[in-house]
C-alpha positions as CSV (number, residue, x, y, z in Angstrom):
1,X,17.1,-10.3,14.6
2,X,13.7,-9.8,16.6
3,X,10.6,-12.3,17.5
4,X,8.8,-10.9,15.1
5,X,10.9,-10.8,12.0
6,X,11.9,-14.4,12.6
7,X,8.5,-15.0,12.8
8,X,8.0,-13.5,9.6
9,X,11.1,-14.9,7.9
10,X,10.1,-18.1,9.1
11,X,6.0,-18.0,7.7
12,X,7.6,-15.5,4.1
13,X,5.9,-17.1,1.1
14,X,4.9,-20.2,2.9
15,X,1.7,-21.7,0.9
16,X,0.6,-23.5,4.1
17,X,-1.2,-20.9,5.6
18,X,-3.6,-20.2,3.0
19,X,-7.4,-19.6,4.5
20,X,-9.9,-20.3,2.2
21,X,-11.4,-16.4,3.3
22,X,-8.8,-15.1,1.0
23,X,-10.5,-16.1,-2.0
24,X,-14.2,-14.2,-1.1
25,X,-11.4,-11.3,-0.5
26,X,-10.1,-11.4,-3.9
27,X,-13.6,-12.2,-5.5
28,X,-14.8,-8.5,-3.6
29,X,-11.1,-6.4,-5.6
30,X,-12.1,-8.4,-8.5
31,X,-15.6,-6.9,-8.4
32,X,-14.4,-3.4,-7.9
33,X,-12.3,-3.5,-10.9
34,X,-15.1,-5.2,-12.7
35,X,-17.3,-2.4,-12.1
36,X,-15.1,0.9,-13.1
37,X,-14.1,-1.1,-16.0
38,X,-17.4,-1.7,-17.1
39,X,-18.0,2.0,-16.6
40,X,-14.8,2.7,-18.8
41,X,-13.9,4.9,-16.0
42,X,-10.5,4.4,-16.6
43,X,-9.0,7.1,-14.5
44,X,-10.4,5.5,-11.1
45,X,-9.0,1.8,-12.3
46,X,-5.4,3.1,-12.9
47,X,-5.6,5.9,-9.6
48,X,-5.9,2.7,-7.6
49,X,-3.4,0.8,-9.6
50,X,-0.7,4.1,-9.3
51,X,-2.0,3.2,-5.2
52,X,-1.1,0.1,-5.3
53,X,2.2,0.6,-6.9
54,X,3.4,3.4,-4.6
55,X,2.4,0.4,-1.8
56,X,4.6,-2.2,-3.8
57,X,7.9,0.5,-3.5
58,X,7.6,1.0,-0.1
59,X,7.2,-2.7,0.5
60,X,10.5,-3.3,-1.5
61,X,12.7,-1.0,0.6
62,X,11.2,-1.9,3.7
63,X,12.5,-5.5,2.7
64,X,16.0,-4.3,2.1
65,X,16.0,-2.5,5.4
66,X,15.4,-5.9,6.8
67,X,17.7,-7.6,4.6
68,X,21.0,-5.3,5.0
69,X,20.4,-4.5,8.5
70,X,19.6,-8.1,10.1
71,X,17.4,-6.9,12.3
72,X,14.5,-6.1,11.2
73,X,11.9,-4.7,8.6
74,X,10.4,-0.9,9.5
75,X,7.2,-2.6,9.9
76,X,6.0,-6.5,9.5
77,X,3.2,-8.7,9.8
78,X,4.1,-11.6,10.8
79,X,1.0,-13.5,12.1
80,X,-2.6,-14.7,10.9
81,X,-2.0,-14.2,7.3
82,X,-2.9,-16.5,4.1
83,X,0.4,-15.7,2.5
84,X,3.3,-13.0,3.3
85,X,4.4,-11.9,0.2
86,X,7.4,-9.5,1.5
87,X,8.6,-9.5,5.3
88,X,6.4,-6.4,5.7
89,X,3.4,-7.1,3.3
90,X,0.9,-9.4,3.2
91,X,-1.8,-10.6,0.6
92,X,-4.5,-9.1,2.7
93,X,-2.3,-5.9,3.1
94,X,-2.4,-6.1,-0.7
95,X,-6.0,-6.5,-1.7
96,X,-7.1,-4.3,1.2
97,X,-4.6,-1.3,-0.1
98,X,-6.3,-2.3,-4.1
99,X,-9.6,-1.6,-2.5
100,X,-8.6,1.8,-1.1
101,X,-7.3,3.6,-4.2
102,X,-10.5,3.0,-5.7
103,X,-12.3,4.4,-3.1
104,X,-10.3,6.8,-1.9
105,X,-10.5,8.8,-5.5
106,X,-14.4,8.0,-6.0
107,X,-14.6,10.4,-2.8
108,X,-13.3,13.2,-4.5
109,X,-15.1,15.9,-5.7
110,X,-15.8,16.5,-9.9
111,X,-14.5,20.2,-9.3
112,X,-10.9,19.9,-8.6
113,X,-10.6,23.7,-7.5
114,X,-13.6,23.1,-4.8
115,X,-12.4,23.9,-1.6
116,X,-13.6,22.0,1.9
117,X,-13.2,24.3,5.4
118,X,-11.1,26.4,3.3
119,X,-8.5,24.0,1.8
120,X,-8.3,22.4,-1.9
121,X,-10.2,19.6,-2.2
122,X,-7.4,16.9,-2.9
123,X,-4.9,18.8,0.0
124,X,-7.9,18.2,2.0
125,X,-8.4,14.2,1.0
126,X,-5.0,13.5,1.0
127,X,-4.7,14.9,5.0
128,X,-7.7,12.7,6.0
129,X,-6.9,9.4,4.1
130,X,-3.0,9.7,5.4
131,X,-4.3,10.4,8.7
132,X,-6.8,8.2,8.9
133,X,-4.3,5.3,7.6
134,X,-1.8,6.5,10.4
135,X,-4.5,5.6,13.0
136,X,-5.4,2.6,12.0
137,X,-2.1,1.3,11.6
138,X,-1.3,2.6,15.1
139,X,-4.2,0.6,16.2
140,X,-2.9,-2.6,14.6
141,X,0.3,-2.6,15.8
142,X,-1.1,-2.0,19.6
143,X,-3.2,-5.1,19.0
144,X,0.1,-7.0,17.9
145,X,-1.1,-7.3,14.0
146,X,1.5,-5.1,12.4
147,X,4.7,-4.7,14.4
148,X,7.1,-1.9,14.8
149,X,11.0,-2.4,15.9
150,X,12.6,1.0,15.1
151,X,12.0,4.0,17.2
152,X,12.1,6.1,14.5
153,X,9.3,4.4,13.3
154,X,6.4,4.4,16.1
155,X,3.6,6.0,17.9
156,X,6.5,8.3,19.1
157,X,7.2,9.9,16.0
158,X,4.2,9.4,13.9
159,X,5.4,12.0,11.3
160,X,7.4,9.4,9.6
161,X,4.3,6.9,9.1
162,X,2.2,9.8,7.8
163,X,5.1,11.3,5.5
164,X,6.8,7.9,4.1
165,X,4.5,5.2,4.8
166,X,1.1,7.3,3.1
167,X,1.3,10.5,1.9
168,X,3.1,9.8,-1.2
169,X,-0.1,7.0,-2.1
170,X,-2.7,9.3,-1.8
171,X,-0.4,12.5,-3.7
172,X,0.6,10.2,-6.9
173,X,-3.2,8.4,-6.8
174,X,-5.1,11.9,-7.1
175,X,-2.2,13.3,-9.5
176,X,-3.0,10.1,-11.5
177,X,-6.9,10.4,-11.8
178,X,-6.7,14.0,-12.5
179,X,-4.4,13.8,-15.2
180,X,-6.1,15.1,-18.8
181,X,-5.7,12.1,-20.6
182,X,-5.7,7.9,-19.9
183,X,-2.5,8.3,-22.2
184,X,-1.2,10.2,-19.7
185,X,-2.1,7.7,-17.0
186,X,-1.5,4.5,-18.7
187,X,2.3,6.1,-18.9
188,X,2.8,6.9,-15.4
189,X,1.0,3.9,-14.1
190,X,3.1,1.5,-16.1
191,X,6.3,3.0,-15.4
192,X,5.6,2.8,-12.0
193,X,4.9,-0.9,-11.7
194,X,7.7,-1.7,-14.3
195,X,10.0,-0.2,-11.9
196,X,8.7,-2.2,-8.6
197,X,8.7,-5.8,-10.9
198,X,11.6,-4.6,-12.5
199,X,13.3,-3.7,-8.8
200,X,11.2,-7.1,-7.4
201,X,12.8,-9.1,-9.4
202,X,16.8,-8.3,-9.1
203,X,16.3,-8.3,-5.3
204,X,14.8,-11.0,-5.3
205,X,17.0,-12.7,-7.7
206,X,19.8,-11.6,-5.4
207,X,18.0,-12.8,-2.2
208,X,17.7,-9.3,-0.6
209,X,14.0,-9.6,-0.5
């Protein structure tokens, strides 16, 4: 097993290192729900819940990686966190990543078929915001934040990152808020977190997570 995924085994779900900034945090994701609800603009609340439970998935296998291999997670964060949900995701990670669906489909255009330097509008977002994402999490883990102990899974070979670790969040987030009816959405979004509580709690009953 590595440093850093003892280190993370070691602080997972540990209520002693709660920070008392995590509560202005969840006072801010509170507010931007607050406000789209008020607005009965239903599609942007569940586009950034179908975010947040495309982030939940990929948390959950990344735990079983850790789990079944011994060694470690694809990615963790192991340090300076108020609580570490799952060996790779914190509750910062968490609210940050409920922030960014929101905002991420309030950037797209009314006119779906609008194009932007000569590509669809939502091909378009969905290459900046994964891109974006992939630098910034490159960033972190060269600052020792977010840590990386498979070579598959590094600044080498950043194609992974942008094709597992984002591109399917911004995809199922923008298929979600375009969707004709909140039916529609309330459907999708549901069955998508039923499925990661669903999955979150056999694995964890089992001890895999």
């Amino acid at each position: 097993m590595t440093p850093a995924a003892q280190q993370g085994l070691a602080a997972l779900r540990d209520t002693s290192h709660f920070q008392w900034t995590l509560i202005p945090i969840l006072l801010l994701v509170i507010y931007v729900y607050s406000v789209e609800m008020g607005k009965e603009n239903w599609k942007v609340v569940l586009a950034g819940l179908a975010f947040i439970g495309m982030d939940f998935f990929n948390e959950l296998w990344n735990g079983l990686v850790f789990h079944f291999t011994g060694h470690a997670p694809v990615w963790g964060a192991p340090a300076d966190s108020s609580y570490i949900i799952l060996i790779g995701w914190n509750i910062e990670i968490l609210f940050m990543f409920m922030v960014m669906g929101v905002a991420a489909v309030k950037s797209l255009p009314a006119d779906k078929n609008k194009k932007i330097l000569g590509v669809p509008n939502r091909s378009f977002y969905i290459i900046l915001f994964t891109t974006a994402c992939v630098v910034v999490e490159c960033v972190l883990n060269a600052i020792g934040a977010l840590t990386w102990d498979w070579a598959w899974w590094s600044i080498k070979f950043p194609i992974f990152i942008f094709l597992i670790g984002y591109l399917p969040f911004f995809v199922v987030s923008f298929w979600v808020h375009d969707m004709e009816t909140d039916r529609q959405r309330v459907k999708v979004v549901s069955s998508i977190l039923a499925f990661d509580f669903a999955c979150a709690a056999v694995f964890g009953g089992l001890g895999w997570i």
